[in-house]
C-alpha positions as CSV (number, residue, x, y, z in Angstrom):
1,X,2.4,21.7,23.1
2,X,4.4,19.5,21.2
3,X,6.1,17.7,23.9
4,X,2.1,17.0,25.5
5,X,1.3,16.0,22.1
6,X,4.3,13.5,22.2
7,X,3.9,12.3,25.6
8,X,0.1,11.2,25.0
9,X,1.1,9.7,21.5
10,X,3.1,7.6,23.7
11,X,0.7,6.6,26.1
12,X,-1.2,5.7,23.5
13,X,0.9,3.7,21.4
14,X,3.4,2.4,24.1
15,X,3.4,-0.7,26.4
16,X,2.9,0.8,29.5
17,X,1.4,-1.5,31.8
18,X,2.1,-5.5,31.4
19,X,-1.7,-7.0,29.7
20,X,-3.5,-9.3,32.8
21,X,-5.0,-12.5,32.0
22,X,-8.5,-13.0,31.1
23,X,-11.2,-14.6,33.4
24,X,-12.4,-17.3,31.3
25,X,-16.4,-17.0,30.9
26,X,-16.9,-20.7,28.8
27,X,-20.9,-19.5,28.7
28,X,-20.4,-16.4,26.5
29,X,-21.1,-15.1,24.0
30,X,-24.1,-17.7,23.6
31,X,-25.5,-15.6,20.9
32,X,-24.6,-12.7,18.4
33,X,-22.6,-9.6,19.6
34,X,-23.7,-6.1,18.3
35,X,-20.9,-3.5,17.9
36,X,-23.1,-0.1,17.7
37,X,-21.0,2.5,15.5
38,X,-22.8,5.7,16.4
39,X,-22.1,7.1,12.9
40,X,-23.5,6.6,9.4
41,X,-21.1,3.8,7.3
42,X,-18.8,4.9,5.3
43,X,-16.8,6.7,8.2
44,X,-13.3,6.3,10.0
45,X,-15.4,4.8,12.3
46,X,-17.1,2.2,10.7
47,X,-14.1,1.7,8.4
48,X,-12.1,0.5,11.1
49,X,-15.0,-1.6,13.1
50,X,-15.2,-3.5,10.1
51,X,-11.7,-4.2,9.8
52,X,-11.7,-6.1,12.9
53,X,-15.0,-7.3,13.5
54,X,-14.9,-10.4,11.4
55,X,-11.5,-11.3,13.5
56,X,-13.4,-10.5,17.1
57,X,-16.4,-13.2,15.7
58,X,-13.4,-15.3,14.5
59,X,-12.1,-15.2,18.3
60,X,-15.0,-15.2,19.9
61,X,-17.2,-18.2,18.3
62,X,-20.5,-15.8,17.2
63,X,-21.1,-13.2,14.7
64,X,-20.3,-9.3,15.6
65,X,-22.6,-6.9,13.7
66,X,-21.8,-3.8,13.3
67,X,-24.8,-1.6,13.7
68,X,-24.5,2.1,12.6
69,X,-26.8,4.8,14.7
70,X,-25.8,8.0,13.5
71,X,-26.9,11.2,15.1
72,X,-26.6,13.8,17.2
73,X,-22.6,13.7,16.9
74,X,-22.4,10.3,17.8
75,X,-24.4,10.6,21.6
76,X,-27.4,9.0,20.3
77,X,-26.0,5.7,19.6
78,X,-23.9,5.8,22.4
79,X,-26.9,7.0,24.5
80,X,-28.7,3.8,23.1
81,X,-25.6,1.3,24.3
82,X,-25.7,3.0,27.9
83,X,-29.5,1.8,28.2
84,X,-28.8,-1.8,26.8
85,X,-28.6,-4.5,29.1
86,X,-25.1,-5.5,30.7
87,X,-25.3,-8.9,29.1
88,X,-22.9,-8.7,26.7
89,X,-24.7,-8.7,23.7
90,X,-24.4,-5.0,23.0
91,X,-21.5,-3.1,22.8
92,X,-20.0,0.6,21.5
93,X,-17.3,2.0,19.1
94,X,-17.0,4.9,20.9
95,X,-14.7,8.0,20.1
96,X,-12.9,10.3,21.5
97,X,-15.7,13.0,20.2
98,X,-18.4,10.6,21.7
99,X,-16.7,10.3,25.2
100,X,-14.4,13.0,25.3
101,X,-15.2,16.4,23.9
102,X,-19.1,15.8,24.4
103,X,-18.8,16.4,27.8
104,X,-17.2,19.8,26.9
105,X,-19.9,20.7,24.3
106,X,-23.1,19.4,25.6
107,X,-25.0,21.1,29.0
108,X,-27.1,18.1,29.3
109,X,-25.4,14.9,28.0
110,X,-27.6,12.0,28.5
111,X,-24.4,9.8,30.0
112,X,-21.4,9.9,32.2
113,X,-18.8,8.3,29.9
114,X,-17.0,7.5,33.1
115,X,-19.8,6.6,35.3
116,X,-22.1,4.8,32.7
117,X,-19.2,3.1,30.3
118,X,-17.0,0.0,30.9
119,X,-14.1,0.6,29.2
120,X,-13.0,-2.4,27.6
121,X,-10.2,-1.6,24.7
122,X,-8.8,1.0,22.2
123,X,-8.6,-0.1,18.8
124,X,-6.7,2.9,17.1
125,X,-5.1,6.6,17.1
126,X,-6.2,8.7,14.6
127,X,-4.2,11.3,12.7
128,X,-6.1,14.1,11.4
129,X,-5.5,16.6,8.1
130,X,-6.9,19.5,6.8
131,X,-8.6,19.3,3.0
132,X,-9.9,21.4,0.9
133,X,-12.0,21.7,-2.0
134,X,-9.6,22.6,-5.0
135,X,-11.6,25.5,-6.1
136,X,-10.3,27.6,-2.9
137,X,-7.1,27.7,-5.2
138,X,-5.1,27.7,-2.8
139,X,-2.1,25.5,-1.4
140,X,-0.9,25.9,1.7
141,X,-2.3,26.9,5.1
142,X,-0.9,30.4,5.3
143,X,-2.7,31.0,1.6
144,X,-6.1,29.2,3.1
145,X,-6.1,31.1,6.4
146,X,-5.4,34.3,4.0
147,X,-7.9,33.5,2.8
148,X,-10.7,33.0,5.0
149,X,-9.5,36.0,6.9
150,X,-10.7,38.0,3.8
151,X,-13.7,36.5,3.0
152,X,-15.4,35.7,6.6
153,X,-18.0,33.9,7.0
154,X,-18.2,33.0,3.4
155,X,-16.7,29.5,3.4
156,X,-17.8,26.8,5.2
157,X,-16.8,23.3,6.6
158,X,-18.4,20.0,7.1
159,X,-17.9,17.8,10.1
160,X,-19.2,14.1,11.0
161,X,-21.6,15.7,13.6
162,X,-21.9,18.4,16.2
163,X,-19.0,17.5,18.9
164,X,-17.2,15.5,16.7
165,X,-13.2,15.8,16.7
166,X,-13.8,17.3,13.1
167,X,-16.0,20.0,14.7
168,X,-13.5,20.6,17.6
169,X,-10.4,20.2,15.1
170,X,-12.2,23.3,12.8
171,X,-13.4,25.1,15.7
172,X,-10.0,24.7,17.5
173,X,-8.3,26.2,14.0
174,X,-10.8,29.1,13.5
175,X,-10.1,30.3,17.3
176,X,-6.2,29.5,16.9
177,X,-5.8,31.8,13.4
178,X,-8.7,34.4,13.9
179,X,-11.2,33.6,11.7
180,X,-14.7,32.5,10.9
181,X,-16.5,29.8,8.6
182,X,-19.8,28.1,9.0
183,X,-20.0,24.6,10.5
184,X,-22.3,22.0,9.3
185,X,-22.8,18.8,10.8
186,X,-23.4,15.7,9.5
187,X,-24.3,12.3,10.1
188,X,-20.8,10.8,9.5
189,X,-17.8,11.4,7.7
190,X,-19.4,9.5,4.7
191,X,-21.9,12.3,3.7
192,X,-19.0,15.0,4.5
193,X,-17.4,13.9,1.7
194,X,-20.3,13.8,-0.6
195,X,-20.8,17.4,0.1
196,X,-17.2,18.4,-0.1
197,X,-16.4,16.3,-3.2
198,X,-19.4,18.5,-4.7
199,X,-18.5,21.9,-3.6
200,X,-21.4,22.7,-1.1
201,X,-19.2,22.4,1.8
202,X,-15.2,23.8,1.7
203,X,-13.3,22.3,3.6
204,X,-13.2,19.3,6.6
205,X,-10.3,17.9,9.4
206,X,-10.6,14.2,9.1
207,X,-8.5,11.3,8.8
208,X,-6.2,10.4,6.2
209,X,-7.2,6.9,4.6
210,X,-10.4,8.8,3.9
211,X,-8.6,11.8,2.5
212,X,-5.9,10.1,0.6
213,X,-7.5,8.6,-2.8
214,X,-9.0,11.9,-2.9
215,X,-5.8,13.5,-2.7
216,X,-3.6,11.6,-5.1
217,X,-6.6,11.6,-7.4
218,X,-6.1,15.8,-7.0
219,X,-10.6,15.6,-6.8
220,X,-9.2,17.2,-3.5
221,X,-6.4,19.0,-1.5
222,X,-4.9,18.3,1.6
223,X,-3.3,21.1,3.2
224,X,-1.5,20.4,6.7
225,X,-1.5,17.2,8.9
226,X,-2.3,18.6,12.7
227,X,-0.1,15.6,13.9
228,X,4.0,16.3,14.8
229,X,4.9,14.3,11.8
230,X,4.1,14.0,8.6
231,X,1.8,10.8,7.9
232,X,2.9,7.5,5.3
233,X,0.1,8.1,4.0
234,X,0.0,11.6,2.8
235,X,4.3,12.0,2.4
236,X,3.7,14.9,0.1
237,X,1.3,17.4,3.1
238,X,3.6,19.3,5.3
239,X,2.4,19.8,8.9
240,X,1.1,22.5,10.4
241,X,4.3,23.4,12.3
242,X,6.1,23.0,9.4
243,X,3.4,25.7,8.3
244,X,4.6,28.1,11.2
245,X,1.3,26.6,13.6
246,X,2.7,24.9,16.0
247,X,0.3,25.6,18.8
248,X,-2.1,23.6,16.5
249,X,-3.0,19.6,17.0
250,X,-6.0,17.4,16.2
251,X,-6.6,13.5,16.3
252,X,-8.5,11.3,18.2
253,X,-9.1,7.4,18.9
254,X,-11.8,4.8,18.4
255,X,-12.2,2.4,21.3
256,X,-14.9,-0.1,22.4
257,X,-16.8,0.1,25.5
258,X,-19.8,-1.6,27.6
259,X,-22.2,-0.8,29.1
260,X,-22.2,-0.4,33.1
261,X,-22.4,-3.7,34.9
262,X,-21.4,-5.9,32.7
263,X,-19.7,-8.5,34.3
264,X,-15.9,-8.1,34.6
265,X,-15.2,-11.5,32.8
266,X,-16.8,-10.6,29.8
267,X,-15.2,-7.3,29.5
268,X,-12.2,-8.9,30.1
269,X,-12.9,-11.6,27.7
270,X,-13.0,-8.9,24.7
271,X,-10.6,-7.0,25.7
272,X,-8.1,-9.8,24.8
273,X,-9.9,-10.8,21.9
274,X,-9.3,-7.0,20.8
275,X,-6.0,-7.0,21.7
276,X,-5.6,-10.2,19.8
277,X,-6.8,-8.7,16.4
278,X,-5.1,-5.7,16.7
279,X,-1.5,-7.8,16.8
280,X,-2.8,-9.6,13.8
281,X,-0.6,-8.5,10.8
282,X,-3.5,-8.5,8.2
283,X,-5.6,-6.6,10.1
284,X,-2.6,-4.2,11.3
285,X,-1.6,-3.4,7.5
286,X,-5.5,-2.7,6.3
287,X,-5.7,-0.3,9.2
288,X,-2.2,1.5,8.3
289,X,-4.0,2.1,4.9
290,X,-6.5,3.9,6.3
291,X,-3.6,6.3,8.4
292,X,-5.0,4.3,11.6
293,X,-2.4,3.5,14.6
294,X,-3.7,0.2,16.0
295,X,-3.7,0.9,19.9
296,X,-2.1,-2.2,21.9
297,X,-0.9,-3.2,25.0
298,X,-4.3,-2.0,26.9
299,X,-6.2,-3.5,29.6
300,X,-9.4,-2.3,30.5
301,X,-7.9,-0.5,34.0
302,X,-5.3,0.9,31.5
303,X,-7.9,2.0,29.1
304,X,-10.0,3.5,32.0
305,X,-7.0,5.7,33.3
306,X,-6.0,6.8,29.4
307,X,-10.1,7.9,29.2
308,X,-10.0,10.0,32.3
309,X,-6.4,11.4,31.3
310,X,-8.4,12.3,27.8
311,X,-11.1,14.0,29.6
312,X,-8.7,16.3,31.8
313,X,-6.9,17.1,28.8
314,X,-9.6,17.8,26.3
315,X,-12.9,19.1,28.3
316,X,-10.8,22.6,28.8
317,X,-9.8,22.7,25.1
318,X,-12.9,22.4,23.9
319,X,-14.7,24.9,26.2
320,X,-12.0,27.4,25.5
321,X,-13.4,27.4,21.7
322,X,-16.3,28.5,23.2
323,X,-18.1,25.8,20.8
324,X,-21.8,24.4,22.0
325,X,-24.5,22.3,20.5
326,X,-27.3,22.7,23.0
């Protein structure tokens, strides 16, 4: 598992394929570009969609709004960018919950991200960590899954939304260590931590620039990073192999995609412009504080071979936890 683990952190992160050239499209964007974000604000997400969206209307000569559509574990808002016209005024933050594991979870999704996407660019890889609420009193994953093992079903943990890589990531851990909590979706990672800050949820898996001031400011408790390595960001939270799981992983990916038809120029067009914010140092050392791994080195074909290598991987995970939300 680690070496898989490895290999796609490499795939994801390396230079793989040499980036093409960009048609140049002179006529667009003739007017303002939305960049739906199908989560509430205050997310990983949005976090990191506003990082680089004032570069992409920097690069791009018009304004890109980010417009959060929460809901539904991110498929509404990305149901509402499939329907939008291929004109490249609309476009999606997708994740790999929203493209990904939703085709595991769902019986009727209302898209094929493969058939009804363009994909046009990555932005970043996503290390996720376990965190608790610090009245659990406990400190280490062996003394939490202790725990819930002798008090099932009492504890519960919040997620950003039904098929959401926090979802999977607890579902995933409940399966892999024999025990049982409630779920609870949300309508991003923003209200999660509301609830968890105040006790009426446990425990979440998300990502660490959102668990981190938390942390050091001991309001909450990171347990175990479900990454190989330890993160910069949280130096001081082992990992779970280090914990004696190493059959356990978690993380995703935020990447932007169009929807079907839209000419190939444009795509093309934002994928450099992408590609071009993500090299930018600024932008690169705000997303490192928020434990996000800018993705470069992608073309669209490149990002449309990593999505279907994503689905293969993830699809039987994910329906081997048995979860479902219809």
């Amino acid at each position: 598992m680690t070496s898989q683990f490895s290999r796609r952190a490499a795939l994801v992160v390396g230079s793989l394929f040499p980036m093409a050239t960009a048609a140049q499209t002179p006529s667009w964007p003739q007017r303002p570009i939305r960049m739906v974000v199908p989560f509430a604000a205050g997310g990983g997400t949005d976090l990191s969609t506003r990082i680089i969206a004032p570069k992409l209307s920097e690069l791009l000569g018009q304004p890109v709004v980010v417009d959060n559509r929460p809901g539904a574990g991110g498929t509404l808002g990305t149901a509402e960018v499939v329907k939008a016209p291929p004109d490249g005024t609309s476009f999606l933050m997708a994740t790999l919950s929203t493209v990904g594991l939703a085709v595991g979870l769902y019986r009727s999704l209302p898209y094929d991200p493969e058939r009804d996407l363009v994909a046009v660019h990555p932005t970043v890889l996503v290390p996720i960590a376990l965190v608790v609420h610090p009245s659990l009193n406990v400190r280490t994953v062996p003394e939490f899954v202790a725990l819930l093992k002798a008090n099932p079903g009492k504890y519960s943990y919040g997620s950003a939304g039904n098929g959401t890589s926090g979802h999977i990531a607890g579902a995933a851990f409940l399966t892999l260590t024999g025990t049982d909590a409630l779920h609870v979706p949300y309508r991003g990672s923003g209200p999660v931590f509301n609830d968890l800050l105040a006790g009426t949820v446990h425990f979440t898996f998300d990502i660490t620039g959102l668990i981190k001031p938390h942390h050091t400011a001991g309001t909450l408790r990171a347990l175990g990073m479900a990454t190989p390595e330890r993160s910069p960001e949280l130096p001081d939270v082992p990992t779970f192999i280090e914990q004696g799981l190493p059959a356990y992983r978690a993380y995703s990916w935020y990447g932007v995609f169009a929807p079907k038809d839209t000419p190939a120029p444009i795509v093309a067009r934002m994928s450099d412009a992408i590609e071009t914010a993500l090299a930018d140092a600024s932008i690169a050392q705000r997303l490192a504080e928020q434990g996000l791994v800018p993705m470069r080195d992608f073309t669209p074909e490149k990002f449309q071979k990593f999505l279907a290598e994503e689905l293969a991987y993830w699809v039987p995970i994910v329906r081997a936890t048995g979860a479902r939300v219809d």
